[in-house]
Backbone as CSV, one residue per row, in Angstrom:
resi,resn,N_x,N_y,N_z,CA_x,CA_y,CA_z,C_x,C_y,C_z
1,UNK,-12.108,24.449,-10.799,-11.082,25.252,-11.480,-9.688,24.863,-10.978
2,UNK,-8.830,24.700,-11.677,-7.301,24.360,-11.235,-6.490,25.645,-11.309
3,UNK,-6.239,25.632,-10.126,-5.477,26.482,-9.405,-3.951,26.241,-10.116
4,UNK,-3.416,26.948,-10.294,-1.710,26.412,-10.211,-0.717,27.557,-9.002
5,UNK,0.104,27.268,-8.625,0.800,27.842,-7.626,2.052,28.485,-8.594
6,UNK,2.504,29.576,-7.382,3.618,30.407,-8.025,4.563,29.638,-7.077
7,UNK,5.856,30.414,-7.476,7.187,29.838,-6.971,6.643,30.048,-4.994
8,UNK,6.182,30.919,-4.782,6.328,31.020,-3.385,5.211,30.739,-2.759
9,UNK,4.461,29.983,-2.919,3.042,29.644,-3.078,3.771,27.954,-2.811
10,UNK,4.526,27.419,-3.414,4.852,26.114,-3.646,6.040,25.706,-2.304
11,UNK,6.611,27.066,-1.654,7.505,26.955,-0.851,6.847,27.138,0.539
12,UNK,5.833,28.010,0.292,5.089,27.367,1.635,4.781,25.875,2.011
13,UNK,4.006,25.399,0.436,3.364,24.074,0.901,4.584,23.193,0.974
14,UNK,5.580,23.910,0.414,6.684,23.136,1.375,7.484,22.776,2.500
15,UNK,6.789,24.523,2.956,7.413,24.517,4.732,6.336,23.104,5.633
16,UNK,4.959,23.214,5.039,4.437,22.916,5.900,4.177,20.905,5.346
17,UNK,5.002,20.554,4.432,5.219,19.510,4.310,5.971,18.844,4.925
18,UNK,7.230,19.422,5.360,8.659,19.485,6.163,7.734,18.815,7.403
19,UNK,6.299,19.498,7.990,5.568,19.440,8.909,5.259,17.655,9.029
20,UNK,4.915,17.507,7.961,3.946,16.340,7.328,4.177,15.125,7.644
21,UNK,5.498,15.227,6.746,6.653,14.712,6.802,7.198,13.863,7.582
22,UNK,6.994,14.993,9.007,8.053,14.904,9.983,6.741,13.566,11.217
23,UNK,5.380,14.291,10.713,4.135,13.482,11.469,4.203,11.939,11.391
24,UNK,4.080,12.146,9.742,4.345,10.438,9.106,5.182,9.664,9.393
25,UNK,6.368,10.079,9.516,7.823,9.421,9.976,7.920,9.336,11.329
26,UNK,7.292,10.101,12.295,6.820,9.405,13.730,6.012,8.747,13.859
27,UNK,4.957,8.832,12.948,3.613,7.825,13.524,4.133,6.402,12.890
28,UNK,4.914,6.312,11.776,5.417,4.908,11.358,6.042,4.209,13.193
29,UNK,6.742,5.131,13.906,7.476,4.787,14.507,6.910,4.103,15.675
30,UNK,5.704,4.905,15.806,4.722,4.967,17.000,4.096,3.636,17.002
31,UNK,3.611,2.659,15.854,2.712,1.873,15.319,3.037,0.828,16.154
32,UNK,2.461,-0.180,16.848,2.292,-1.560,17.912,1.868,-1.827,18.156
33,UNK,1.519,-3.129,18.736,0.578,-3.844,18.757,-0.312,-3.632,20.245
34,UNK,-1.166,-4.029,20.509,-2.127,-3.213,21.651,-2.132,-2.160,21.971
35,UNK,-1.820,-1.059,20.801,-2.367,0.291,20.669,-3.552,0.696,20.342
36,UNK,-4.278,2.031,20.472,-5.684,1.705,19.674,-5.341,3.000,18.890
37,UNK,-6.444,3.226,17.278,-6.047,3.680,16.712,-6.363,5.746,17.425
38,UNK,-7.115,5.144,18.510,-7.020,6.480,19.318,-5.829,7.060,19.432
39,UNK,-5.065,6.050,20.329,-4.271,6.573,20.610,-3.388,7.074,19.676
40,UNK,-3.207,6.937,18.191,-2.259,7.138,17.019,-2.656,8.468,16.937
41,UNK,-4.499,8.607,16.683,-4.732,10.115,16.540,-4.524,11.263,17.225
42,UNK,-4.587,10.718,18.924,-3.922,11.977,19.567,-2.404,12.595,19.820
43,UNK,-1.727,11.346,19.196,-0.024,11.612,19.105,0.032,12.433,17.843
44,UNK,-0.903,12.330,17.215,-0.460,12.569,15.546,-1.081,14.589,16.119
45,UNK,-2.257,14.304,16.325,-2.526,16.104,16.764,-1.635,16.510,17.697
46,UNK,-1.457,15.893,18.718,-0.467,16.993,19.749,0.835,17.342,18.506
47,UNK,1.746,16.502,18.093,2.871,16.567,17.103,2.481,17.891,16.089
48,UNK,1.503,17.439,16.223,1.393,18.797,14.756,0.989,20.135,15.326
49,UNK,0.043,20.042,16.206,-0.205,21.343,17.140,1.108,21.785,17.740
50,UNK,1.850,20.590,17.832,3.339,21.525,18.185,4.047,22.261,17.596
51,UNK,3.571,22.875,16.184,4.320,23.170,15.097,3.773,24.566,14.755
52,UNK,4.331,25.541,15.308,3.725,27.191,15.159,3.307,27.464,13.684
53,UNK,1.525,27.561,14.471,1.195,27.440,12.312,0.632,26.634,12.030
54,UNK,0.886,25.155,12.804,0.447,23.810,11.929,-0.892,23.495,12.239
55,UNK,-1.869,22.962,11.571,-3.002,22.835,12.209,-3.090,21.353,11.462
56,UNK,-4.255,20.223,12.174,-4.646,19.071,11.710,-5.525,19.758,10.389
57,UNK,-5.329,18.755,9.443,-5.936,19.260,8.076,-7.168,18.737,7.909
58,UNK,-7.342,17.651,8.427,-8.729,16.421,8.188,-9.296,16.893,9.671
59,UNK,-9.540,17.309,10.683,-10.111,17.783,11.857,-10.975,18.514,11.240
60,UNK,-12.395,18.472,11.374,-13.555,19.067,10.789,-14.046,19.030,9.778
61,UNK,-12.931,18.663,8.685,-13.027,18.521,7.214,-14.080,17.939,6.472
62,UNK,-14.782,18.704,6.228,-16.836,17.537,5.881,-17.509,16.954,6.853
63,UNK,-16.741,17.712,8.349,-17.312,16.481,9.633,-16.382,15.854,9.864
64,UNK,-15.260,15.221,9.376,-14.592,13.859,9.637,-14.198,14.618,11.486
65,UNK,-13.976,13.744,12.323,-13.727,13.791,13.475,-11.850,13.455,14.375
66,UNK,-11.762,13.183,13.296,-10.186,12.510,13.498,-9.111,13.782,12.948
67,UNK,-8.173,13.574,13.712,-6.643,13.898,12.655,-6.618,13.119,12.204
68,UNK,-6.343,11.527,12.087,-5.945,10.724,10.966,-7.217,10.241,10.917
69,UNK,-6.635,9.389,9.542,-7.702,8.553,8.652,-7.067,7.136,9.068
70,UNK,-7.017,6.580,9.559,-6.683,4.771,10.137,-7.873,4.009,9.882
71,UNK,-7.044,3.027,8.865,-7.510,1.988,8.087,-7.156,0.742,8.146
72,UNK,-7.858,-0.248,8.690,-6.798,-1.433,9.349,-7.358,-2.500,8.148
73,UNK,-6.307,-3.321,8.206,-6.746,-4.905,6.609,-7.428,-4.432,5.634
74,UNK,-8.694,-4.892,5.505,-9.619,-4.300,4.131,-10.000,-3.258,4.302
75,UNK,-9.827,-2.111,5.147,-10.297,-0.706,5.210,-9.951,-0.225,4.237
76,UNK,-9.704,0.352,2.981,-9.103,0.987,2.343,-8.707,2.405,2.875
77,UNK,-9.522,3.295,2.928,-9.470,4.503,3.251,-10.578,4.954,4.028
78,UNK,-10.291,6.043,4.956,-11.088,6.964,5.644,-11.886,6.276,7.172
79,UNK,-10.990,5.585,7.726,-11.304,4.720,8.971,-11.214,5.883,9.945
80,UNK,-12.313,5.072,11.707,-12.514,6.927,12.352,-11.721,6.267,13.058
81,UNK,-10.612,7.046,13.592,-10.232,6.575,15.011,-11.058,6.143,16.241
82,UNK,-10.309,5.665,16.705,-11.577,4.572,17.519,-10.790,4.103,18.871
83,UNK,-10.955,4.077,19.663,-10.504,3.521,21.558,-10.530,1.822,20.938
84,UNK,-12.188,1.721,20.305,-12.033,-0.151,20.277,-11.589,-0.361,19.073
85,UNK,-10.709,0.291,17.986,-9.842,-0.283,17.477,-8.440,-0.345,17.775
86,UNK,-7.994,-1.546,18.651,-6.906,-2.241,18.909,-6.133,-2.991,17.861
87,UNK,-4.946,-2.513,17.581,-3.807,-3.524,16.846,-3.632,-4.077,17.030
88,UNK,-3.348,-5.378,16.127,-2.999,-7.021,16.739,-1.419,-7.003,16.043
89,UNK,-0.657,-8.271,16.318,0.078,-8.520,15.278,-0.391,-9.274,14.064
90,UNK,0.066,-8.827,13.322,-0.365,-8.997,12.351,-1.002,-7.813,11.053
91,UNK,-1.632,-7.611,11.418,-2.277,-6.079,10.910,-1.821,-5.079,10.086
92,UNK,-2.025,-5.130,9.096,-1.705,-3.500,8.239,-2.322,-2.192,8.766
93,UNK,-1.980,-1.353,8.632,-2.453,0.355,9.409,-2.141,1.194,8.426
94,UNK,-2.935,1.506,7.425,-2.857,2.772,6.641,-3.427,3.816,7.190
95,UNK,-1.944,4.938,7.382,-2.233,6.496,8.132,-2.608,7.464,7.319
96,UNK,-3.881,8.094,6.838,-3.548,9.147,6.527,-3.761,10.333,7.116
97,UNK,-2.823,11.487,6.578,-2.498,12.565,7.459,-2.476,14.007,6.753
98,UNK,-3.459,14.999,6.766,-2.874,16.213,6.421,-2.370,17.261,7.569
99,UNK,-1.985,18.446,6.507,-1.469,19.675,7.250,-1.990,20.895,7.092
100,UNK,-2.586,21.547,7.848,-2.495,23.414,7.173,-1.690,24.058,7.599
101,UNK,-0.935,25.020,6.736,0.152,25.720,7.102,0.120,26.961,6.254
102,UNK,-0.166,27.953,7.545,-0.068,29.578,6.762,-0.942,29.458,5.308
103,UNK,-2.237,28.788,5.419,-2.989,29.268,4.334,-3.087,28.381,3.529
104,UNK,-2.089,27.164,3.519,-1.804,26.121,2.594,-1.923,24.591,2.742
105,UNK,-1.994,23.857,1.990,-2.441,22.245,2.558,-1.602,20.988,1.759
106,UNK,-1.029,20.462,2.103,-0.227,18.969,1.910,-1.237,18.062,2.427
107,UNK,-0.723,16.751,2.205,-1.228,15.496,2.363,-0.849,14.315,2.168
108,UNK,-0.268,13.446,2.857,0.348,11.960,2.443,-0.306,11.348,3.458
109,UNK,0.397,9.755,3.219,-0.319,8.652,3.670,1.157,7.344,3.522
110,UNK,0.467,6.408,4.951,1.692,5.291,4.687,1.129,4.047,4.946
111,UNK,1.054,3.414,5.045,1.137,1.648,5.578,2.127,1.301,5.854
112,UNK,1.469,0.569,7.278,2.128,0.185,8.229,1.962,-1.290,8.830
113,UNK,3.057,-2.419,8.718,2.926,-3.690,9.112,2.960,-3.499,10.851
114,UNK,2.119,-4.173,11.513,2.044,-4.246,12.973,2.718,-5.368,13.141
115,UNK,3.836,-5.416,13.881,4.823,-6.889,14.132,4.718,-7.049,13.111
116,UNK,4.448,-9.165,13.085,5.472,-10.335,11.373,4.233,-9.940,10.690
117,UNK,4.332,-9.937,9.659,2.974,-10.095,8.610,3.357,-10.657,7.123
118,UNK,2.774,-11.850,6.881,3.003,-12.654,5.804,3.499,-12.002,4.382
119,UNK,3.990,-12.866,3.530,5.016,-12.443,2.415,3.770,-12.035,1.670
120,UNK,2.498,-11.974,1.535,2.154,-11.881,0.616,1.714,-10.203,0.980
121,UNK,1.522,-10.080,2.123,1.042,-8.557,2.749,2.177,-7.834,2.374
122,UNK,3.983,-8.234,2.902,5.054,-7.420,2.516,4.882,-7.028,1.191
123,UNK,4.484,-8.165,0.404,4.555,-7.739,-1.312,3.643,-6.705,-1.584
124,UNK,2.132,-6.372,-1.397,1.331,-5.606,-1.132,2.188,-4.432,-0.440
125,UNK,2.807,-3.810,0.319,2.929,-2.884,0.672,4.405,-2.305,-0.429
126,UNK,4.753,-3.118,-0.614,6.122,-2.413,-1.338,5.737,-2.425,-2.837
127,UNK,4.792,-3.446,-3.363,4.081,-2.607,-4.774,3.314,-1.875,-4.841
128,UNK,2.641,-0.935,-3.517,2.068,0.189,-3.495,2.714,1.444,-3.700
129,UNK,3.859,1.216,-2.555,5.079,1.908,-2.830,5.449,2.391,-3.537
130,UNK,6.189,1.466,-4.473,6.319,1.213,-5.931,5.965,1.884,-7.055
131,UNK,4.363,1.694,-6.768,3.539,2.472,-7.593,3.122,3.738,-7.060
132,UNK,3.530,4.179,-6.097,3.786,5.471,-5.836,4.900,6.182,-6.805
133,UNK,6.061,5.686,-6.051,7.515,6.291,-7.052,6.978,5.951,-8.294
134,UNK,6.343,5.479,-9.063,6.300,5.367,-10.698,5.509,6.648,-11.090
135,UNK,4.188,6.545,-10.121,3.680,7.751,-10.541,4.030,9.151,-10.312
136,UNK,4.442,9.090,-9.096,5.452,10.453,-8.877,6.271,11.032,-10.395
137,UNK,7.284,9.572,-10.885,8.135,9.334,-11.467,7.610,10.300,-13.057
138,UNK,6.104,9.907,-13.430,5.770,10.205,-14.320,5.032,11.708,-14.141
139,UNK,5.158,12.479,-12.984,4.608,13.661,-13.118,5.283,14.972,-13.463
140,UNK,5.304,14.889,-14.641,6.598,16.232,-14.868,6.057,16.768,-16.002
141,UNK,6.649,18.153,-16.115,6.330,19.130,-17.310,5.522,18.237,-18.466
142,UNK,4.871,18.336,-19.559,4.739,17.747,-20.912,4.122,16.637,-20.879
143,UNK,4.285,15.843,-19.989,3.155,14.521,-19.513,1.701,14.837,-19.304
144,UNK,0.646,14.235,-18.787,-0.827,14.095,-19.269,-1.074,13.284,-18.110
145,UNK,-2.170,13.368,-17.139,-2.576,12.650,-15.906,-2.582,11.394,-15.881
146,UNK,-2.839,10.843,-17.828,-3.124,9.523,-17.463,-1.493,8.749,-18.020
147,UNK,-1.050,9.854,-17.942,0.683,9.044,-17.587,0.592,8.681,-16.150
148,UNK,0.639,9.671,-15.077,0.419,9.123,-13.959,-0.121,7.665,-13.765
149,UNK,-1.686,7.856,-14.132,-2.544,6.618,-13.634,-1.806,5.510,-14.424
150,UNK,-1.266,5.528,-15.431,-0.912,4.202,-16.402,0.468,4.034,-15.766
151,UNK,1.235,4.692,-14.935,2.859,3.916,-14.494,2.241,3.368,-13.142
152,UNK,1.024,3.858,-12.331,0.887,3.259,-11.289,-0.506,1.547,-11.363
153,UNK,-0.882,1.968,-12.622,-1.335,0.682,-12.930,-0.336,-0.269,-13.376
154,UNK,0.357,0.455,-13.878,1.515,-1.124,-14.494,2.313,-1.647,-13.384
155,UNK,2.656,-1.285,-12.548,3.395,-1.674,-11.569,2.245,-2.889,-10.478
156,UNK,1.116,-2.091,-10.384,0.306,-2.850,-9.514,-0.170,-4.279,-10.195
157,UNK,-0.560,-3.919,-11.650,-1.087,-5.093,-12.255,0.017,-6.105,-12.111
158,UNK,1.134,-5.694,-12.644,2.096,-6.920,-13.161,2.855,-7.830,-11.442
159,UNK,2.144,-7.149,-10.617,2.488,-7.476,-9.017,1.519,-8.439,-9.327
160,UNK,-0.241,-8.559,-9.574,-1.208,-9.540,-9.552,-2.415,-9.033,-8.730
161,UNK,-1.680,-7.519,-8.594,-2.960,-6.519,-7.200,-4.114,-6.123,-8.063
162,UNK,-4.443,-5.205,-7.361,-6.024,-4.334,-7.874,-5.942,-2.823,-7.693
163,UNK,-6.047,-1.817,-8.666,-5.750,-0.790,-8.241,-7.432,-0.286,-8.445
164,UNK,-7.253,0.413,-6.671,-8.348,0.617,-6.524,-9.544,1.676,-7.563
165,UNK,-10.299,1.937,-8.545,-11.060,2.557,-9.108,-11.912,3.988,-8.846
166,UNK,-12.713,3.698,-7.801,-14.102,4.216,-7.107,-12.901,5.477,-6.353
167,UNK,-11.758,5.455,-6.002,-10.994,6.433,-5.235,-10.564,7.331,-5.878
168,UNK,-9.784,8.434,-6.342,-8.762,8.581,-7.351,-7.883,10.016,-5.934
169,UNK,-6.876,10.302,-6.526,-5.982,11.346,-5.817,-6.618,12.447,-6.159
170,UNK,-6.049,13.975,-5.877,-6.650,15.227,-6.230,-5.294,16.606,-6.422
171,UNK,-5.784,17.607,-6.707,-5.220,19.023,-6.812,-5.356,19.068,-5.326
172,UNK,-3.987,19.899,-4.874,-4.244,20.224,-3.347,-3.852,21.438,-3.473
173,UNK,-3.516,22.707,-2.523,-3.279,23.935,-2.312,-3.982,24.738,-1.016
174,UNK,-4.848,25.725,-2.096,-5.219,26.554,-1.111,-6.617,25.881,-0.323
175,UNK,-7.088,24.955,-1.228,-8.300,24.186,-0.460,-7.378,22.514,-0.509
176,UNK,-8.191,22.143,0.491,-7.918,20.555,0.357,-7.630,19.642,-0.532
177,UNK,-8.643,20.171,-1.068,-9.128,19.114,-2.595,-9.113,20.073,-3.775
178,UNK,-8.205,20.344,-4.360,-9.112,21.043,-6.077,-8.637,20.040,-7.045
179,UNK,-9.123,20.758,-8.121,-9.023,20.450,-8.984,-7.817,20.022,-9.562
180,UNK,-7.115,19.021,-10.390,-7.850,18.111,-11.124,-7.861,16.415,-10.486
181,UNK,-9.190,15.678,-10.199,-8.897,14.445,-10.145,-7.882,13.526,-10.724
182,UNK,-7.017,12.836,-9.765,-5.349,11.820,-10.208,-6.064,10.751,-10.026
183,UNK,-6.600,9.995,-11.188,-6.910,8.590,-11.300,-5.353,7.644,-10.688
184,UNK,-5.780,6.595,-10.620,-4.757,5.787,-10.308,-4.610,4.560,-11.342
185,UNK,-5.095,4.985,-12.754,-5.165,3.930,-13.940,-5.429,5.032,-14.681
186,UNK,-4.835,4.456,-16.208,-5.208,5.145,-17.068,-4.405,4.412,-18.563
187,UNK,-4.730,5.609,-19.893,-3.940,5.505,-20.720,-2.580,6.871,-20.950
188,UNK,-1.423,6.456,-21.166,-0.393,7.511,-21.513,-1.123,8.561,-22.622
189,UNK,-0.094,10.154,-22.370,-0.857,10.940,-23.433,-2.110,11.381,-22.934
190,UNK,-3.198,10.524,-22.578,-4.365,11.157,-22.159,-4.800,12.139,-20.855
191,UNK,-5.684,12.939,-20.972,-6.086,13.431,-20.087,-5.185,14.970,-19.596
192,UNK,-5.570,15.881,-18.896,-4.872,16.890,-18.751,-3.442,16.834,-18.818
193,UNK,-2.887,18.090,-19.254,-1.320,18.025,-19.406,-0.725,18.340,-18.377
194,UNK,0.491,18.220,-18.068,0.808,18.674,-16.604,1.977,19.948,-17.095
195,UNK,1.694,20.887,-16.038,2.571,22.398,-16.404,2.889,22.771,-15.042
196,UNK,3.990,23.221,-14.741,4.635,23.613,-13.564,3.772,24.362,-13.122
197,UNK,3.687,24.517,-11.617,2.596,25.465,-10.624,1.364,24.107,-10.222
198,UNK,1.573,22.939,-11.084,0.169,22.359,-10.762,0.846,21.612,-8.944
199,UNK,-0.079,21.292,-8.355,0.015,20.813,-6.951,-0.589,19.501,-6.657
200,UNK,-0.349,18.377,-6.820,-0.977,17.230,-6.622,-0.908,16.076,-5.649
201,UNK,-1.851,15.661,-5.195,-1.937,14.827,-4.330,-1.687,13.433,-5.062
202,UNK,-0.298,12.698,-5.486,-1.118,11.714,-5.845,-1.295,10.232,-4.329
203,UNK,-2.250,9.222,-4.580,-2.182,8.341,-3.948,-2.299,7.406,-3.752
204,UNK,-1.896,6.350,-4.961,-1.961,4.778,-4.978,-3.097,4.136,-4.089
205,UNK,-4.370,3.502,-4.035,-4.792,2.795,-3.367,-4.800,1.373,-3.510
206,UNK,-4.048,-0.099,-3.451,-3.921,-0.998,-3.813,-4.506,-1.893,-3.200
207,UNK,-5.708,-3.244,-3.635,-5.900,-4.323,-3.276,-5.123,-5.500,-3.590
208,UNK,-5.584,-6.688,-2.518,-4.721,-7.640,-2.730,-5.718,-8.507,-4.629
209,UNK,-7.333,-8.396,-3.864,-8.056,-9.098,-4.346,-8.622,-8.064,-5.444
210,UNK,-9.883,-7.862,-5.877,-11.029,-6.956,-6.927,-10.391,-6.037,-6.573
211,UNK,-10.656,-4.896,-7.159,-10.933,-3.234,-7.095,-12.272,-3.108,-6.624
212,UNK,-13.037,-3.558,-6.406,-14.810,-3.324,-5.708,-14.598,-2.894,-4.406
213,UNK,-15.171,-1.779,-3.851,-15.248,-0.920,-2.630,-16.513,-0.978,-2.389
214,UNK,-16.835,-0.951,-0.735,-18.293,-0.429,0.000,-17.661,0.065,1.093
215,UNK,-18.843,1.164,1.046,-18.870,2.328,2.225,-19.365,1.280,3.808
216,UNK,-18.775,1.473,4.946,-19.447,1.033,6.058,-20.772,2.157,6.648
217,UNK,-21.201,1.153,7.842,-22.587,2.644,8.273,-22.070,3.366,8.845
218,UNK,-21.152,3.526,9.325,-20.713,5.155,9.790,-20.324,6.151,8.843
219,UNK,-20.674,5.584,7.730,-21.107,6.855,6.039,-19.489,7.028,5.773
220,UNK,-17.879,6.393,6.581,-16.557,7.404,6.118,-15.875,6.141,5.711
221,UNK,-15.827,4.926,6.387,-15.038,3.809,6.413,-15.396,3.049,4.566
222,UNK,-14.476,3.324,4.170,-14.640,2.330,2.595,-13.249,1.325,2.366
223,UNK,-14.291,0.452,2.244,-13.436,-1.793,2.591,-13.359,-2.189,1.438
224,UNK,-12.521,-3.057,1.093,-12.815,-4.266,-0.087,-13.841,-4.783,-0.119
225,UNK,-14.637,-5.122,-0.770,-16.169,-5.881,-1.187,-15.527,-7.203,-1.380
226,UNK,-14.494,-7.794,-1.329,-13.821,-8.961,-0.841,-13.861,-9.464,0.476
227,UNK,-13.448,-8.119,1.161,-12.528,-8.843,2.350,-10.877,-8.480,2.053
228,UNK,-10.457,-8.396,1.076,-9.032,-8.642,1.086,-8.387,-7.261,1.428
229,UNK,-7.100,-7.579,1.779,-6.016,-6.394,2.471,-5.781,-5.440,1.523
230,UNK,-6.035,-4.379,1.889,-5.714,-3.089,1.279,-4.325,-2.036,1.910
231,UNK,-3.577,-1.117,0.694,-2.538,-0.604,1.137,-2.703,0.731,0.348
232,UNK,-2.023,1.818,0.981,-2.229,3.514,0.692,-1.314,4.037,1.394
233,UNK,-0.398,4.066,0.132,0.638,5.273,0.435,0.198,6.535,-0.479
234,UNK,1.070,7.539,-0.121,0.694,9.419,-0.928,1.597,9.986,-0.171
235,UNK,1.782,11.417,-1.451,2.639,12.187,-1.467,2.198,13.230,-2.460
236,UNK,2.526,14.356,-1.741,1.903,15.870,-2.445,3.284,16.055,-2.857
237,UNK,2.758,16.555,-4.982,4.333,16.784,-5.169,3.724,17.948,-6.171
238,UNK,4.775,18.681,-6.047,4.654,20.138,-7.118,5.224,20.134,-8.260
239,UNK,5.060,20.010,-9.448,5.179,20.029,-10.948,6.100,21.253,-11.231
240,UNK,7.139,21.367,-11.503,8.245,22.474,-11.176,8.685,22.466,-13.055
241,UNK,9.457,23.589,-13.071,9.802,23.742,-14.662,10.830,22.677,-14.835
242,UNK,11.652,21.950,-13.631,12.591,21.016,-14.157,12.511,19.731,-13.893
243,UNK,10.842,19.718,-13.533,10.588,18.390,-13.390,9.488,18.196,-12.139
244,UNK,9.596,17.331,-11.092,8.938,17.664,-9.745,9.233,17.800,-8.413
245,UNK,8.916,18.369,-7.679,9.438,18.332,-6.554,8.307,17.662,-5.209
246,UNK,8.747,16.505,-4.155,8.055,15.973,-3.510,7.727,16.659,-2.268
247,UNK,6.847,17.669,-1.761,6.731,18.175,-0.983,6.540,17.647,0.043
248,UNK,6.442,16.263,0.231,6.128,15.535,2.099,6.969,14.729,1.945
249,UNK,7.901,14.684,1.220,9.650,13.791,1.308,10.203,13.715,2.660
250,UNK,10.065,12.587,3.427,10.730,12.805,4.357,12.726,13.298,4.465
């Protein structure tokens, strides 16, 4: 069932985005090389436990064991923190990160170059980007979900990437996840309409190579079925009567 939020309902998940926000934009900062992704996760919980109210959002969440989700090269999404995963130079690091706050839940995500990393990885991270702001771009009053998915496919395709399939974004609020699934492809016009109060996670997942994903055996870690480098940025934004507003804006 899709929830939609009232005006003050939307200003919470904005206090506690401010939170989010503030996590993401340190842990970018934090990121180097002979770190392990341990150590990212316990900077990222103390930071947020510092925040009267704030709680790690992914801590327990179905089991997962982490505050973040760290995803290194072909990881796509949902990597466990780990002591023996060490950063090299070189390396991409997709963070993701939620929040609970007073009842309510945000969620973004960034990639992160460790030291030099080749032109073709820079290009990969800034047409993820990219296709973030497009889809953001397209979430407003009178539009249809698969406006979303179709500005963040056009951006990725005409780069030469892969937008990932098997993943899609979600409704966030009072639970983690509601309702309605944010493909990350689509056709314009189609698919649910968008009306102020809605709350969405969206979140670009981009390959260099296929869109084909496999799960690893620790049942959370999902890779390219290539091999090739993967990138994931997100941003929870609220569908407002004059358009949208980005609730984990730094």
């Amino acid at each position: 069932m899709i929830q939609l939020k009232s005006i003050r309902e939307i200003e919470l998940m904005a206090e506690g985005g401010k939170i989010l926000a503030a996590t993401v934009q340190m842990l970018r900062g934090e990121v180097r090389t002979g770190m392990s992704t341990q150590d990212l996760d316990a900077i990222a919980e103390k930071f947020i436990r510092g925040h009267a109210g704030a709680t790690p959002a992914f801590k327990g969440l179905y089991g997962f064991p982490g505050t973040l989700c760290t995803s290194i090269n072909q990881e796509i999404v949902h990597g466990i923190p780990s002591r023996k995963r060490v950063l090299k130079d070189g390396d991409i690091i997709s963070i993701d990160v939620g929040v609970g706050y007073r009842g309510y839940f945000t969620d973004s995500a960034t990639t992160v170059a460790v030291g030099e990393v080749d032109e073709e990885t820079v290009r990969l991270l800034d047409t993820t980007e990219r296709a973030l702001a497009a889809g953001i771009a397209a979430a407003v009053p009178g539009n249809h979900l698969g406006d979303i998915g179709a500005a963040v496919q056009r951006v990725v395709e005409a780069a030469g990437f892969s937008v990932v399939r098997d993943l899609v974004g979600h409704g966030i609020g009072v639970a983690f996840h509601e309702e309605p699934q944010v493909p990350n492809y689509g056709k314009p016009k189609r698919g649910l309409k968008l009306v102020p109060g809605l709350t969405l996670a969206i979140e670009p997942m981009v390959n260099v190579g296929g869109p084909q994903t496999r799960t690893l055996a620790d049942k959370w870690t999902i890779v390219t079925v290539d091999g090739s480098r993967s990138a994931h940025f997100e941003h929870t934004v609220a569908i407002t009567q004059s358009g949208n507003r980005v609730l984990t804006a730094a």
